[in-house]
C-alpha angles and dihedrals in degrees: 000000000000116000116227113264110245114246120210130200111270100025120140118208123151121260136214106202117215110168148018120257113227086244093054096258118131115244127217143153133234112181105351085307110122102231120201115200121177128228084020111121128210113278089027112127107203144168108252135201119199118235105159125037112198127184084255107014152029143215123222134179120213123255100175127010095211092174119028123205125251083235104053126110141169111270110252092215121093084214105033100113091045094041112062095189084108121039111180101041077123097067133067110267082233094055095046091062090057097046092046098064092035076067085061094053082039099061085034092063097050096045101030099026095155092053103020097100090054099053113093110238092182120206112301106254110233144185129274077221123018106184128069089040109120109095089197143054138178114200121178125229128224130152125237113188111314090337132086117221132190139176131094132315117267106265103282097010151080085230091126104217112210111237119205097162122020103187089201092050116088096251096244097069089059096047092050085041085054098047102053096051091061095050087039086059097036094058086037092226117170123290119204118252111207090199099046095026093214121123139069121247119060110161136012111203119189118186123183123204103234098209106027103043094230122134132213115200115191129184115206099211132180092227136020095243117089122195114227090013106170095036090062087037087054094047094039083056093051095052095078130345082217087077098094097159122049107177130175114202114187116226111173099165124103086239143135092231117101105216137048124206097262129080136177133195117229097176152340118007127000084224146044116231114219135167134224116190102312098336127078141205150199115224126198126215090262094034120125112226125149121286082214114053093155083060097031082070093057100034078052094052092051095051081044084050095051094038083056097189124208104184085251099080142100121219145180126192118206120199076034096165113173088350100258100142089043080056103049085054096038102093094059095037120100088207133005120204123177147158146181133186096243111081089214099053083054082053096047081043098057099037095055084046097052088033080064098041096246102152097170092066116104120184135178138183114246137067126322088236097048084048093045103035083050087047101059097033077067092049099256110122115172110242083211128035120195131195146186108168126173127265099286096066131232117332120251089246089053095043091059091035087057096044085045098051102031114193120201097246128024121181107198105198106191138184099199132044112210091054093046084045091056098039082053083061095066099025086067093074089068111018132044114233103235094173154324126226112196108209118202097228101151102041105201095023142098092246125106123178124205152180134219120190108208123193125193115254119242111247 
């Protein structure tokens, strides 16, 4: 058997790239090395120079495209190579749908090698328009010179680029950013300095209700006093009657994390309204809700679809946050149960339930194994399961608890391929893989979103 040849920093070899990474890098092999490079597309054939060497794997950069793809384009972002925050700009919307759900068969063979050829991963479902989607954005602030900039840090450093224009962004979050910028630096108030960590204002987060028009404008501060206070209320007002909600929160820690525990209200609401579909919602400063609400319909309707309600079912969902997905079935659900380990997000939960007159919801605050595991020890066992975890999968205690349980019908919505993939792994041994449904929720990007409807194998 041939070893592997030994590949060294700096080396330069040309690559045929085969496949896209999950993170939007292009794979391919020298060798018998698995080379990741990143901006080169499937098909490409390119000129590579080595910069990281892995136990497993190594980086490269490009030096020469010799062939281009079909699919390639220049990125329409000023920013877009220094940024990081997209990472296929370069490549044709159309493409990017393919090669997303070529990431789930991707995970599936290596996971579920033996059965992965025969699951459905049906066409990635895309947007009409997918740019100017995202309702929120979180730039941070940092002064150069007399002027205030904000925007996002350079990919891999702390180098802050100045963002006038983000083409992702709804273009409302920019105009507001913008705008307060120009009125932070006019009344000279207090920027926040990382290596000093002196200063005042560290983000400004904008986020637009889609559907309602409203704006909500937060400043992220070091300290709860602000100098010329009602001077900056007053010009924030004026920017945009739009702006219903003006909200300090106070983060003094040297910290990644964007918010602090305490918020305070400057003027107008303490919430945004917002509507998805035919419910609606009031979101707080620090409130989760989806970047996507155009593609949260639809990733909602398929989970609606696989669920496939008849009035007559029971169902928990677990992740359950503010109880959105609970809402959208709740209508054809003869019971909904859910709960969620942040006791916020279970009072968020009850009060949109009860906002929209639901009176067969339950939810409680803990994990969705200690809930499910209680439940059936007192003989209720949800005909359907629903889930929407983080990034990181199901945990191993839910795993067992679900394999344990086993309700009929389980619809695993999941945000990342290679741990669906691997919790697939364990769930066959209970539960048959009818399909998955990939769901562009994050146009431009690496992400891919996707649900898989389960159904319990008959003994």
């Amino acid at each position: 058997m041939s070893q592997q040849t030994i590949i060294e920093v700096g080396q330069k070899f040309p690559l045929t790239i085969k496949r896209l990474g999950i993170n939007g890098e292009g794979i391919g092999f020298f060798k018998r090395n698995v080379v990741f490079v990143k901006g080169a597309l499937p098909g490409e054939e390119v000129t590579a120079q080595v910069e990281v060497v892995k136990s497993n794997f190594s980086e490269a950069k490009i030096l020469q495209i010799r062939k281009a793809s079909p699919h390639r384009q220049e990125a329409p972002c000023p920013v877009y190579e220094e940024c990081g925050g997209c990472q296929l700009q370069h490549m044709t919307y159309e493409q990017q749908l393919v090669e997303k759900r070529d990431m789930i068969v991707q995970s599936l063979e290596r996971y579920l090698k033996d059965i992965a050829t025969n699951i459905d991963v049906r066409p990635t479902i895309g947007m009409d328009n997918p740019w100017q989607y995202r309702n929120k954005s979180q730039f941070q602030v940092r002064k150069v010179a007399d002027k205030v900039h904000a925007g996002l840090f350079a990919e891999g450093t702390h180098q802050l680029l100045n963002i006038d224009e983000c083409i992702v962004q709804h273009p409302n979050t920019t105009r507001i950013t913008n705008a307060v910028k120009r009125i932070l630096e006019k009344l000279k108030i207090p920027i926040y300095d990382e290596e000093t960590n002196n200063g005042l204002v560290k983000t400004i987060v904008v986020r637009t209700g889609i559907q309602t028009g409203e704006i909500q404008l937060v400043l992220v501060t070091t300290l709860a006093e602000m100098p010329k206070r009602q001077q900056l209320i007053d010009k924030l007002i004026a920017i945009d009657p739009a702006v219903v909600s003006i909200v300090q929160n106070v983060n003094s820690k040297q910290t990644s994390l964007i918010f602090g525990e305490r918020t305070i209200v400057l003027h107008g609401k303490k919430t945004l309204h917002e509507e998805l579909g035919e419910f609606s919602f009031d979101l707080s400063a620090r409130a989760f809700f989806q970047l996507n609400p155009t593609q949260t319909v639809r990733l909602y309707n398929e989970i609606k679809s696989a669920a496939a309600l008849t009035g007559q079912e029971t169902v928990v969902d677990a992740y359950c946050g503010v109880g959105t997905i609970g809402l959208w079935l709740a209508k054809d659900a003869k019971e909904i149960r859910g709960m969620d380990i942040v006791g916020d997000s279970i009072f968020d939960a009850k009060k949109n339930a009860e906002n929209h007159g639901f009176t067969h919801t339950t939810y409680e605050t803990g994990t969705a194994e200690e809930w499910l595991a209680t439940w059936s020890r007192e003989g209720f066992v949800p005909d359907v399961l629903t889930v929407d975890p983080p990034r990181t999968g199901l945990a191993d205690s839910l795993l067992k608890t679900i394999l344990n349980v086993r309700p009929k019908r389980f619809v695993y919505t999941s945000c990342n391929p290679s741990t669906l993939a691997k919790d697939l792994s364990q769930l066959r041994k209970v539960y048959d893989i009818q399909y998955i449904q990939p769901v562009d929720m994050f146009p431009q990007t690496a992400q891919i979103e996707s649900v898989t409807l389960l159904v319990r194998k008959t003994l």
